[in-house]
C-alpha positions in Angstrom: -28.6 51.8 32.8 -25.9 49.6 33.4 -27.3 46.4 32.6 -28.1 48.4 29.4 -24.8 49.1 28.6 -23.8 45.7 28.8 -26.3 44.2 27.0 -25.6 46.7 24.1 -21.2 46.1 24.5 -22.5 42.0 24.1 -23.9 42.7 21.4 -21.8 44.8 19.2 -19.0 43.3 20.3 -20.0 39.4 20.6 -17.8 37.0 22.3 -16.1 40.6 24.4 -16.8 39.1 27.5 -15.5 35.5 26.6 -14.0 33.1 28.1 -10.2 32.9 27.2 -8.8 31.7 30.4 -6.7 29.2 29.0 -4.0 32.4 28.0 -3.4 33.2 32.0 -0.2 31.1 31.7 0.6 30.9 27.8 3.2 28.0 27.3 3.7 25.6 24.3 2.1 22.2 25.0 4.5 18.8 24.9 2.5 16.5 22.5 2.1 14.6 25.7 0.2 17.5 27.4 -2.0 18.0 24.2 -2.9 14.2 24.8 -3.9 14.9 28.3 -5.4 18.3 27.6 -7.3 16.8 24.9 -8.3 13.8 27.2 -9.8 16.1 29.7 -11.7 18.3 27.4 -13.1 14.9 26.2 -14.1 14.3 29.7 -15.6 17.6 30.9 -17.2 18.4 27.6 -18.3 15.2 26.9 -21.5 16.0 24.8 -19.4 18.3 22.4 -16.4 16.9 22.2 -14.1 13.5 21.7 -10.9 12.9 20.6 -9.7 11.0 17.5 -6.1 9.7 16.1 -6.0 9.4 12.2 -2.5 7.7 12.1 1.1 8.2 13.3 3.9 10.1 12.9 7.4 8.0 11.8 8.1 8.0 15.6 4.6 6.8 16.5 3.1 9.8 17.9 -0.5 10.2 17.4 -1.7 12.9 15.1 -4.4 13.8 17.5 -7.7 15.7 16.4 -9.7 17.4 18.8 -13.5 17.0 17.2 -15.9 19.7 18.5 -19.5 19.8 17.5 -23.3 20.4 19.5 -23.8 16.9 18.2 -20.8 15.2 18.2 -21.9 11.6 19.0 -24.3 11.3 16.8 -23.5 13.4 12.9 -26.7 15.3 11.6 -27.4 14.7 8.0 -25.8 17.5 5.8 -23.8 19.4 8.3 -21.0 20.9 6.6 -17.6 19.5 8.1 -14.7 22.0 8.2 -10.9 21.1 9.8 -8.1 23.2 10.5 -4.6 21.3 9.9 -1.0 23.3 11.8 2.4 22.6 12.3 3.0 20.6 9.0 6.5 22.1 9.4 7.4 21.6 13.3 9.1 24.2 13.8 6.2 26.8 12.5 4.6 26.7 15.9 1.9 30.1 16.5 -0.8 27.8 14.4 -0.4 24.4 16.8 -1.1 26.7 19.9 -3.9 28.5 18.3 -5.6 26.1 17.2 -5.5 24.1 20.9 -6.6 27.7 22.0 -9.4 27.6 19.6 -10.9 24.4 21.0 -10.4 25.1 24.3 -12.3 28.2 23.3 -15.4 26.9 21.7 -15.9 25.0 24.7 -15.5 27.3 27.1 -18.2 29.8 25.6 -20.7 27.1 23.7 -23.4 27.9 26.7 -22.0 31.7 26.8 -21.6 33.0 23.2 -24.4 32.9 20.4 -22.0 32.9 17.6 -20.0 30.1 19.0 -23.0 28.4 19.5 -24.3 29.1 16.2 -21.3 27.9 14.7 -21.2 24.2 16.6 -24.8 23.8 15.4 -24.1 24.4 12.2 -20.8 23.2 11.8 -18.8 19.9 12.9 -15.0 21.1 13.1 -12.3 19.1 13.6 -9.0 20.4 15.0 -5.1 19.0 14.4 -2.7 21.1 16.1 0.1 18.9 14.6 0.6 17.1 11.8 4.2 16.9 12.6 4.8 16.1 16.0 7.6 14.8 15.6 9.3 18.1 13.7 7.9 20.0 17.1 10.0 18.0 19.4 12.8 18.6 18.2 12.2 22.7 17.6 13.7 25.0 19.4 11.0 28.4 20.9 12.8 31.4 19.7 14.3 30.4 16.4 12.8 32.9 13.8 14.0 30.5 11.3 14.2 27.3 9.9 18.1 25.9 10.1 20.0 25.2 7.2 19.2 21.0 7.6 15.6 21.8 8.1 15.9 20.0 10.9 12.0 20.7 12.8 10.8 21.8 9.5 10.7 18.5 8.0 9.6 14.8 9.6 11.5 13.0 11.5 12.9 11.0 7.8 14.1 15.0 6.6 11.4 14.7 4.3 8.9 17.8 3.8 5.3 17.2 4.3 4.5 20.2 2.4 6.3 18.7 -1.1 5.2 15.2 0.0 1.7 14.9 -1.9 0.8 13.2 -5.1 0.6 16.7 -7.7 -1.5 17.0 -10.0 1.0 17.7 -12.8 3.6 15.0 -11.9 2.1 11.7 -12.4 4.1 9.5 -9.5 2.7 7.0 -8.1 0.0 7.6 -5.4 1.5 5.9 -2.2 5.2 4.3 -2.8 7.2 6.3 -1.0 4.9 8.9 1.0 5.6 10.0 4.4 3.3 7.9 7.1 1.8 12.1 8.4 1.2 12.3 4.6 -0.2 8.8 3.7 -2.9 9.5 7.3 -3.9 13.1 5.9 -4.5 11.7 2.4 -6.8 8.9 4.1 -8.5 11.5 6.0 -9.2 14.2 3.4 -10.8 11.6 1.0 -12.6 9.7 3.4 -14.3 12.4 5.0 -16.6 14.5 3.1 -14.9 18.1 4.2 -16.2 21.0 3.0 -13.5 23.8 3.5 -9.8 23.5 5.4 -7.5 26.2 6.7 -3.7 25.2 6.8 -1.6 27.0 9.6 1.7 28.1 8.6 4.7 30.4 9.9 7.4 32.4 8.6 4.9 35.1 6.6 1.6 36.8 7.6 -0.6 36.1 4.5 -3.7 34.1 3.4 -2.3 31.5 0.5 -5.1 30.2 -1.8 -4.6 27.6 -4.8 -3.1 26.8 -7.1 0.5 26.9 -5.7 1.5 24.4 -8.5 1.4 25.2 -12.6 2.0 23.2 -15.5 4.4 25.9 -16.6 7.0 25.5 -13.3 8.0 29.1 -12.8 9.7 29.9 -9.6 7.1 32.9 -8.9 5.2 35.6 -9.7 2.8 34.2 -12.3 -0.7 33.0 -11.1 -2.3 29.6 -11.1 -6.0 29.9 -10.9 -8.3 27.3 -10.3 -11.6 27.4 -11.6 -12.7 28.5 -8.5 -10.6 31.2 -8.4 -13.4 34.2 -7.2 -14.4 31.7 -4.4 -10.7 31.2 -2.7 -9.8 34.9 -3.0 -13.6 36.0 -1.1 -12.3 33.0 1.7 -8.8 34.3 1.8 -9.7 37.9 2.1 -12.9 36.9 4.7 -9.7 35.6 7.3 -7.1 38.3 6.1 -9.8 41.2 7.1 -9.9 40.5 10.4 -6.7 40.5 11.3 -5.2 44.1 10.9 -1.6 42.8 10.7 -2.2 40.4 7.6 -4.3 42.6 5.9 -2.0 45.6 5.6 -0.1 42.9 3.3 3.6 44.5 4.9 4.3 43.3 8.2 7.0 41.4 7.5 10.4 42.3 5.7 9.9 40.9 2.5 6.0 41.3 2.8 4.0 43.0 0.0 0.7 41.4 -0.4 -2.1 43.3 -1.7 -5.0 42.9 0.9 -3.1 40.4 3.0 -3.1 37.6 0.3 -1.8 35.8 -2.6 -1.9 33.2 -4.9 0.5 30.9 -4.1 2.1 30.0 -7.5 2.1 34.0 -8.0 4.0 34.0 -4.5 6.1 31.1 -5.3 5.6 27.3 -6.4 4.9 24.6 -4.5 4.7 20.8 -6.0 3.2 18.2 -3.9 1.4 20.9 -1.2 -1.6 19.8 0.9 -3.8 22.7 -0.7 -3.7 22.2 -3.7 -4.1 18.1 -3.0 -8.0 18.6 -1.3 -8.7 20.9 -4.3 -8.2 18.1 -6.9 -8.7 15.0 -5.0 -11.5 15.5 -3.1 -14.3 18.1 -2.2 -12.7 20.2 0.1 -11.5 23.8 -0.6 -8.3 24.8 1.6 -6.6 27.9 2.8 -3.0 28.5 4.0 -2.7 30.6 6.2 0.7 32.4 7.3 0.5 33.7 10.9 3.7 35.3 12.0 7.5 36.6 10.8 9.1 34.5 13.7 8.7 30.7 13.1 8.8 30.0 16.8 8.2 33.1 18.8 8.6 32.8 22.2 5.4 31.5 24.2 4.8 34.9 26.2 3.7 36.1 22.2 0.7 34.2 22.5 -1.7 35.6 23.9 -1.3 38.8 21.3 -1.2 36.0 18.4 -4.8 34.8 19.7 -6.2 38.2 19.9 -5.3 38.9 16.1 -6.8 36.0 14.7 -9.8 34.9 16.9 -11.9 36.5 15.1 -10.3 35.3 11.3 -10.3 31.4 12.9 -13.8 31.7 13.1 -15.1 33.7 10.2 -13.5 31.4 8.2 -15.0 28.5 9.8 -18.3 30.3 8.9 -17.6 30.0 5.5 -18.0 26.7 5.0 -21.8 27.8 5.4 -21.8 29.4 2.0 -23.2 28.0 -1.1 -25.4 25.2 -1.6 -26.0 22.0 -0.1 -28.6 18.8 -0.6 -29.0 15.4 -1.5 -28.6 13.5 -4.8 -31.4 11.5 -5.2 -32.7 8.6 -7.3 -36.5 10.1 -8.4 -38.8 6.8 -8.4 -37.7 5.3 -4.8 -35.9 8.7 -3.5 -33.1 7.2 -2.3 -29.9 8.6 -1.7 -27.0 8.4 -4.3 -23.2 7.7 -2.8 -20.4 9.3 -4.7 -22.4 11.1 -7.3 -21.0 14.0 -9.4 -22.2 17.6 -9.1 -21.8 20.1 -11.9 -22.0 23.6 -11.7 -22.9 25.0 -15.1 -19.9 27.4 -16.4 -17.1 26.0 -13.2 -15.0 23.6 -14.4 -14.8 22.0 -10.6 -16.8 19.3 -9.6 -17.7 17.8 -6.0 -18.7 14.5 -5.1 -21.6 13.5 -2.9 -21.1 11.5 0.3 -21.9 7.9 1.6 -25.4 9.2 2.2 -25.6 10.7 -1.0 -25.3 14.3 0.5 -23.5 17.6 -1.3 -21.9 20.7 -0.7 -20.8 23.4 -3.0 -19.1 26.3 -1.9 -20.7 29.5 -3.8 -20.6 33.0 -4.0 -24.0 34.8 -4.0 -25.3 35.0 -7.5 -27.6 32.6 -9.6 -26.0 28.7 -10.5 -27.3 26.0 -12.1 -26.5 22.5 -10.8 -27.0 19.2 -12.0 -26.0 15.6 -11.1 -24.0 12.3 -12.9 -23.8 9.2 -11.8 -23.0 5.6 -13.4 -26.3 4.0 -14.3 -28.2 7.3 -14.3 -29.6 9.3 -17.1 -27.6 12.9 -16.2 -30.1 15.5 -15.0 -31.1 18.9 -16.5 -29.5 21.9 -15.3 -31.7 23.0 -12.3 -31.7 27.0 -11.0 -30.4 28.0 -7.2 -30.2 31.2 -6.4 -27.4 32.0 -3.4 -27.7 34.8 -1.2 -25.1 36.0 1.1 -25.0 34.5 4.7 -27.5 31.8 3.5 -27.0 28.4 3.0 -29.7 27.4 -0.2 -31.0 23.8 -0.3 -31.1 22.1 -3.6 -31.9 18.7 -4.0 -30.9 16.9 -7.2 -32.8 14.0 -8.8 -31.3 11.2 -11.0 -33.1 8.5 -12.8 -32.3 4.8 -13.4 -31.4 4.6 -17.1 -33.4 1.9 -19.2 -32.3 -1.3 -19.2 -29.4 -2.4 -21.2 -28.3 0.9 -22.0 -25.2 2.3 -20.9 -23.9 5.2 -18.9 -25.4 8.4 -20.0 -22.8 11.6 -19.0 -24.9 13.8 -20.4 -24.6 16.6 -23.5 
């Protein structure tokens, strides 16, 4: 009867039982210990993890991912890639920690827990507690708010990483003058074919969803949707649910978010913000996220921070399973077409296949038709999918070379 009743708690309640050993003695990590820690994850873990650096800070401190996959070594052909991106501002500090907790959590329970083990077979995730280490050094645990210099907020040039990326209505030049954190995300967001991105902030508990930016420039309260408007509320809402606190929309002082979640240009504008820079420049679709009222709570707040958004970190991960995925391909030799566009009739957003010529759109459940351009190719006609919920649908898309001596054909 017993072993019955635990079968039956393990599976209503999932990861219950899990591993989460790493909050016995909660502390905020030195970027030097989140090196080593990383390092010996890397080393015990060794066939799902390793450990990358996609550029440094001004001082020269890696920005450290932690990548964490069932097939890490080796990348299976159109597995979706999803990263989680904290402490742009260093001195918004609850996402850094939870996102080493999340790693070190995935690890722990890959061989214990079905859904985390569903979730690295299905999905290679990549993990940057810091964008701004730099910003974190020089933080202070306890300060609720950002000083009047900004100083921990900003990089170590006083320059905010969150204002820092190319916009898509101001027309400045594309690299003079970026930060080096924001010149090595750019890199990284358009070389790697990443499907969805959640942003960890602090100073608010909400879910943030594009556009934060508007041609019109009002300070707030005046929404600026993208075309995919119906898919970032359903990703927002899919994190905000499960975590009572954000949801209620009020739990801090100046809180009053329907649901637990906003449009950020209806909250207030943002120009040159990370989000909204992966929604125009490459494939990805991102999320901020706003974790906690205090900035910098003090490290014994932890383990409570953990337990209310274990279960949003990965449900939104999970996300990135939704929609439709496949190769473009040419339709006499059947190879694979690099960098080709994907159209989805009536959604004025497209994607872009990868190197290998594969796809990923993120849907909602509902029938879509699809089709494919690329230079040299005759366009294709609009083919059917149907998306159901919790499924991923397959669709591959055929091109065909265009006669010779004609030109490109975009399509009617």
């Amino acid at each position: 009867m017993i072993k019955l009743l635990l079968i039956l708690m393990l599976t209503t309640f999932g990861y219950a039982f899990a591993n989460d050993s790493f909050l016995a003695h909660p502390k905020y990590l030195t970027h030097e210990e989140v090196d080593e820690l990383f390092k010996s994850l890397e080393k015990s873990h060794s066939n799902l993890t390793k450990v990358h650096s996609i550029g440094k800070s001004v001082l020269g401190k890696d920005l450290l991912v932690l990548e964490v996959s069932s097939n890490v070594h080796e990348r299976r052909p159109l597995k979706p890639m999803f990263k989680y991106v904290g402490n742009m501002h260093g001195d918004e500090a609850v996402g850094r920690e939870l996102i080493i907790f999340l790693g070190q959590y995935l690890l722990n329970n890959y061989n214990e827990d079905s859904r985390v083990k569903a979730l690295l077979d299905s999905v290679d995730i990549f993990l940057m507690p810091s964008m701004n280490p730099d910003g974190f050094a020089v933080s202070k645990e306890g300060s609720c708010e950002s000083d009047n210099s900004y100083r921990g907020r900003n990089n170590a040039n006083n320059v905010d990483l969150n204002r820092d990326f190319p916009d898509q209505f101001d027309h400045t030049s594309w690299n003079v003058g970026r930060q080096p954190e924001t010149l090595a995300l750019m890199s990284w967001i358009r070389k790697t074919p990443f499907v969805l991105s959640g942003n960890l902030h602090g100073g608010a508990v909400v879910a943030s969803y594009p556009y934060d930016d508007s041609s019109v420039g009002y300070e707030c309260c005046h929404e600026s949707k993208t075309p995919d408007d119906a898919v970032f509320k359903a990703l927002a809402l899919r994190y905000a649910s499960k975590n009572p606190l954000m949801h209620a929309g009020n739990s801090c002082e100046t809180d009053n978010f329907t649901d637990g979640i906003t449009n950020g240009a209806f909250w207030y504008e943002v120009k040159g913000g990370m989000q909204d820079f992966n929604y125009v420049n490459s494939s990805c679709f991102e999320v901020t996220f706003e974790l906690s009222c205090c900035k910098y709570p003090n490290a014994s707040d932890l383990p409570q921070y953990w337990k209310d958004n274990k279960d949003s970190l990965i449900s939104f991960i999970e996300g990135a399973l939704w929609g439709v995925k496949g190769y473009v391909k040419e339709s006499f030799t059947g190879e694979t077409i690099p960098f080709a566009t994907v159209e989805v009739k009536g959604i004025n957003h497209t994607v872009s296949s990868s190197m290998d010529g594969e796809y990923w759109r993120l849907l909602l459940p509902g029938d879509y038709e699809l089709r494919a351009l690329a230079p040299g190719y005759e366009a294709t006609n609009w083919t059917h999918v149907k998306i159901e919920e919790n499924k991923t649908s397959v669709l591959n898309i055929t091109v065909t070379n265009l006669p010779e001596g004609k030109g490109v054909l975009l399509g009617l």
